[in-house]
N, C-alpha and C positions, 0 to 999 in steps of 0.2 A: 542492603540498599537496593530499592527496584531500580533495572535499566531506566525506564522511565516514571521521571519525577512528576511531569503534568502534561496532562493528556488534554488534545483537545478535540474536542468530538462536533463534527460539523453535522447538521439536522438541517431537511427543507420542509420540516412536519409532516412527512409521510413515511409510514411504517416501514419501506422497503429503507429509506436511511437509517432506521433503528438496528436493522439486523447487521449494524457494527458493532453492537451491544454487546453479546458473548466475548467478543474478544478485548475488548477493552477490560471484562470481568478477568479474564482472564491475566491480560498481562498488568493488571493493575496489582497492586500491593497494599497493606496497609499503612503505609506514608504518603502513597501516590495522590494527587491534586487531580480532579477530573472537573475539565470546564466543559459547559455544553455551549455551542454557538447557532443558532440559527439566524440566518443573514434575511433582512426583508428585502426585495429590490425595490431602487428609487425608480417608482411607474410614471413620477409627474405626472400625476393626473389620472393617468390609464390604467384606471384600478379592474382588474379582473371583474364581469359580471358578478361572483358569487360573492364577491366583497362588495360591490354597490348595492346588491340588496339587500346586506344583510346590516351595511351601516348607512347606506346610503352616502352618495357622490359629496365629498366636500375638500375645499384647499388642503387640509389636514388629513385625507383618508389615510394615506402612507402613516405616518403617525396615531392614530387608532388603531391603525393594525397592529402596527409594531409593540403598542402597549398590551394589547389581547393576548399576541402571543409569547410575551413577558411574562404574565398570570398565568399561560396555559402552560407554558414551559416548567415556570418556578411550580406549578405543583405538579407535574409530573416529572419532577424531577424528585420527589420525596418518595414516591411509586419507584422509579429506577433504582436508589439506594434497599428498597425492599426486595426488588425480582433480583436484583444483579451483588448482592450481596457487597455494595462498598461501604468503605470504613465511614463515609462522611455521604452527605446529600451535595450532589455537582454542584457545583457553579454556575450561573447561569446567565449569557450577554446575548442579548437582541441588539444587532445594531442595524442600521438602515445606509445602504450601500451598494458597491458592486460587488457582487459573492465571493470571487476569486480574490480580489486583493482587499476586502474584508476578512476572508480568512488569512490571509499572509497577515496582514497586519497584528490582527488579534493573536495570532503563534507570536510572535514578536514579543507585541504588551506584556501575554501573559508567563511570556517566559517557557512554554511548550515545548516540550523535547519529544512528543509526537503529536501529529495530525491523522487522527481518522477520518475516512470521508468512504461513503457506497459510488461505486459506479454510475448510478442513477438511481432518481426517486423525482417525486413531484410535488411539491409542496404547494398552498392555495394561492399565496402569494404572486400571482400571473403567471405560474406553474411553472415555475423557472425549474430548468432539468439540472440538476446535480453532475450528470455526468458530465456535461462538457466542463463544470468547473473543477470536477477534478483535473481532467486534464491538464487546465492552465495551471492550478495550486502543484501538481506534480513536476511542472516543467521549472517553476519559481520555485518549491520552497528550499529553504538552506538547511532546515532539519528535515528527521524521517518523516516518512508516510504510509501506513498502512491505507491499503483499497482493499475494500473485501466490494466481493457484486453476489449483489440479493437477489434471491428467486421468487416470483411471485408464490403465491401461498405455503412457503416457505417454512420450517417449524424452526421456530428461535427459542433452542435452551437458555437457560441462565449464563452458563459456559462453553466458550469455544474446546471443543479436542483438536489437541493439536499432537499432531504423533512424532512428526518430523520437522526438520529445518532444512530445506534445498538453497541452494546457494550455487549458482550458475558461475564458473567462471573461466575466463576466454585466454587467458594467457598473461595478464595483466595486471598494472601495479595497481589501475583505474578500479579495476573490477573487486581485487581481495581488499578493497577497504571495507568491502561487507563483513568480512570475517569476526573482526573483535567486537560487533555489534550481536554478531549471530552467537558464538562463543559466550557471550554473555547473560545472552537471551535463553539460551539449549543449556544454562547452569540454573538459572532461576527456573525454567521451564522443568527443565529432567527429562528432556529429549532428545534424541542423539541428531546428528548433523549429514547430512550428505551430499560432497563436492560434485557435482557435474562438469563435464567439458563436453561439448557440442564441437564437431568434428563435418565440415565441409571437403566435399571431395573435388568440387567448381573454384572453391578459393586458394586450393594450394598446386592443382595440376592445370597443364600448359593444355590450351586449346590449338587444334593443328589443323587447319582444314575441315575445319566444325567438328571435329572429331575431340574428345578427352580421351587425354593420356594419361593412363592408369595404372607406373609401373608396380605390381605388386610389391616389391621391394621397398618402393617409397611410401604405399600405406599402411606399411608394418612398420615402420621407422616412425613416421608420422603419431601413427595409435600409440607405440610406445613413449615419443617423448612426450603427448598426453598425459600420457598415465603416470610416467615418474614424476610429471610436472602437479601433477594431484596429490601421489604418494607425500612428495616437500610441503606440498601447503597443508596437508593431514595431521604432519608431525607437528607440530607446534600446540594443535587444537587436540591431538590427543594425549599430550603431555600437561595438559592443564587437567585431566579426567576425565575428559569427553570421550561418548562413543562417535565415530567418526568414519562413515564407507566413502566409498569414492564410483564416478561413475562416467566412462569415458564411449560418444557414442557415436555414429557417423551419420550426420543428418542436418536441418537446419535448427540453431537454437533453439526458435519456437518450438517445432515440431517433438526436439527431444524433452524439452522444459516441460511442455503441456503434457507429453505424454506418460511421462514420468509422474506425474503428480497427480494428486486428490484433494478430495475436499477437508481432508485431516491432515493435508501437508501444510507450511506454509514456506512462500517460496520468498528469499532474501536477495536483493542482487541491487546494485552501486546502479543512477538512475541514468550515468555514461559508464560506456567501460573499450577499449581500444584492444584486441588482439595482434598478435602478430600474423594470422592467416587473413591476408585483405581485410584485416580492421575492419570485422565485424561489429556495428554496436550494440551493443549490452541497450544501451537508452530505449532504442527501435523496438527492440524484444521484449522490452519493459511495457511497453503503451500497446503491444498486441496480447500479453499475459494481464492485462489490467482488465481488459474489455472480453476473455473470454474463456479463463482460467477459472475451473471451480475450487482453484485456493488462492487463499485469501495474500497477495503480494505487498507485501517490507518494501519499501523504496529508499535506500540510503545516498544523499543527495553528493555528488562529486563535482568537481567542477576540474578540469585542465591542469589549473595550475595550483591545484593542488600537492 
């Protein structure tokens, strides 16, 4: 059974949105439902130049559009089933709306248990940017989210490599609800897993006269309950058959997340998560690895009270 059942794959009809593509090949299966959505927005009226010359200005432009790129969609979408090797030809919904809660909703309808979306792209449609609607769709949706961010002239195989699975986590019950989605993923995948913990030396020592106090005593104690704190959440993921490192570092999360990672990692992490060292959030860390990490970040959605 694939982790995910139906995938939904968000387009602004610009190539840089496609180069979500591999990866979809990738974690797709042959049961998996792949629906393609591209959102038109409602311009009232203020149809981009390159749309009024090419259909010329009328009450209905938004709706001409939106029917064009129905027909342009639905047959390259018969192309996508031949480069990207899936079992079926996507699905395919143009709907006419605001893009952000266009896509929520349509994850909704179609029953979605992931959202694709690029960090940015441009689509004709009054060139509405993709990326800031990632960002709202990240901050709302109740299931995952893969972001990948495309590079201009970019070379997009058929399939994503994916070598590893990083999984960022802070001390918290918030944060390891990544884990049995990852564990899942790195079985169907057949790639091993690796725990990080991001270790701040400003969040757990006493400031004194603008001075940190840094008794070596305490950063050894500190690193070590890390590290056994890793060791515990290891064991369970590597008694299912997993391969499984661990990796405990002194720095700020971004700083050790990005650094750590590549463009054949893919990085998993809860889209809040609460530490015990001044309740660093995981969320924060999340929305600055989305916009400038060259791997592609898992967003598994948490909420408090959970």
């Amino acid at each position: 059974m694939p982790v995910f059942k139906t995938i939904l794959v968000t387009l602004d009809g610009s190539s840089l949105s496609e180069q979500s593509f591999p990866y979809v090949s990738t974690f797709a299966q042959d049961d998996s439902k792949i629906v393609l959505l591209q959102v038109v927005p409602e311009l009232h009226g203020n149809v981009a130049t390159e749309i009024d010359l090419e259909y010329g200005w009328s009450q209905q432009a938004e709706e001409v559009v939106a029917s064009k790129t129905r027909s342009d969609l639905e047959a390259h979408a018969k192309d996508l089933k031949e480069t990207y090797a899936f079992a079926e030809v996507p699905a395919v919904r143009v709907i006419l709306g605001d893009p952000a809660a266009t896509i929520l909703e349509t994850a909704q309808h179609v029953r979605a248990d992931l959202i694709v979306m690029t960090t940015r792209g441009q689509g004709a449609a009054k060139r509405f940017i993709l990326g800031s609607v990632t960002d709202r769709v990240t901050h709302h949706s109740t299931i995952p989210v893969l972001v990948v961010r495309p590079e201009d002239n970019a070379f997009v195989g058929p399939r994503a490599s994916i070598r590893r699975i990083i999984v960022p986590l802070d001390g918290s019950a918030l944060a390891e609800n990544a884990l049995p989605m990852a564990s899942a993923l790195a079985q169907q995948l057949g790639v091993p897993i690796l725990l990080a913990r991001a270790l701040q030396l400003s969040m757990i020592m006493p400031v004194v006269a603008g001075t940190l106090l840094v008794p070596q005593e305490s950063t050894d104690e500190t690193f070590q309950l890390a590290t056994d704190y890793l060791s515990t959440a290891r064991q369970p993921l590597v008694n299912k058959g997993l391969t499984v490192a661990t990796l405990t570092e002194w720095g700020t999360p971004f700083d050790v997340i990005d650094g750590i990672s590549g463009a054949e990692d893919l990085i998993m992490l809860t889209s809040h998560g609460r530490g015990g060292f001044k309740r660093w959030l995981l969320g924060s860390v999340a929305d600055k690895l989305m916009h400038s990490s060259s791997a592609p970040v898992l967003l598994v959605p948490v909420r408090t009270g959970d």
